[in-house]
C-alpha positions in Angstrom: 67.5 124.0 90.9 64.9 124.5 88.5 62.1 121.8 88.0 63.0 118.9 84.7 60.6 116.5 83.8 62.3 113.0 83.5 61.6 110.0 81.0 59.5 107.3 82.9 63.0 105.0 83.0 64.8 108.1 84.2 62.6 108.2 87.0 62.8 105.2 87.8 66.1 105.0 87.3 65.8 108.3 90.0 64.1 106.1 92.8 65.4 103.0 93.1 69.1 105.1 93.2 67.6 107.3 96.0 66.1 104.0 97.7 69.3 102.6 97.5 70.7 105.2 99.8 72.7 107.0 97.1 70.8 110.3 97.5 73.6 112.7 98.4 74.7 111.2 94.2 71.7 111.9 92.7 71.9 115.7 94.4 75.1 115.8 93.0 74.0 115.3 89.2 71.6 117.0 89.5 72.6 119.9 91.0 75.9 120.0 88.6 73.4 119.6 85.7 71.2 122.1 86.8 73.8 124.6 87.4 76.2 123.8 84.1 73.2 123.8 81.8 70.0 125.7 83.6 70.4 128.6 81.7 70.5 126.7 78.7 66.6 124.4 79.3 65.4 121.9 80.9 65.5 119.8 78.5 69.4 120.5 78.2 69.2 119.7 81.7 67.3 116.3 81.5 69.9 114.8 79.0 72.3 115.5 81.2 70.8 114.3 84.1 70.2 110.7 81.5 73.3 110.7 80.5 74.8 110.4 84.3 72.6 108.3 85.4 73.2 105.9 82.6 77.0 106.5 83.0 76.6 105.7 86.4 74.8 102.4 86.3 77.0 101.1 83.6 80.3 101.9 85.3 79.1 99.5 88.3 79.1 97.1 85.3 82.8 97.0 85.4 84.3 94.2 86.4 86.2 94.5 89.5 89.7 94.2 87.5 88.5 97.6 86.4 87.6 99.6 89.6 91.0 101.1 89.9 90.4 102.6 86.5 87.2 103.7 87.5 88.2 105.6 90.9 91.2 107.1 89.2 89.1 108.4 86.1 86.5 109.6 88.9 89.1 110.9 90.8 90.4 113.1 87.6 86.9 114.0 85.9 84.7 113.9 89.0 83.6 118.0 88.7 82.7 116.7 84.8 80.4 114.3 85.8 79.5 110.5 85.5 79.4 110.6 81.6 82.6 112.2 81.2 84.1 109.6 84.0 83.3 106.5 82.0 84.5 108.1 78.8 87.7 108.8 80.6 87.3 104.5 81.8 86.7 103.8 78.1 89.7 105.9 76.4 92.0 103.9 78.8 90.7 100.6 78.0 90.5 100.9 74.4 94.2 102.8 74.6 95.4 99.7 76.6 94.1 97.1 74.5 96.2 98.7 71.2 
């Protein structure tokens, strides 16, 4: 994985994640990040990175009514990554509420 400087709330977004125990997900993002869009930058790499890690965090927002959304979309997108799972949660809300 090639080296991506973070914003400051990205890294801290990084370590309290990682001192929650969730390592083995931050690896994860990373890693898929790193390998989708490496040859593209790092700072294609760093938005990406964001952009999980902010799809992540809100999807814990859910309420719990919404949880089996969540793991099915995850289940279905999971290789995409975390942005790409709550946009998948979000289509099926706003498609539900029509």
């Amino acid at each position: 994985m090639g080296r991506w400087s973070a914003s400051a709330a990205a890294c801290l977004l990084f370590v309290g994640l990682a001192q929650a125990g969730n390592e083995a997900i931050l690896h994860s993002i990373t890693e898929r990040c790193s390998e989708a869009l490496g040859p593209y930058g790092e700072d294609m790499v760093e938005m990406c990175v964001q952009q999980d890690l902010d799809a992540l965090v809100a999807l814990g927002d859910y309420p719990e009514q919404h949880q089996p959304l969540v793991a099915d979309c995850r289940e279905e997108m999971q290789r995409y990554g975390w942005s790409m799972i709550r946009t998948c949660v979000d289509q099926r809300l706003a498609s539900a509420e029509e």
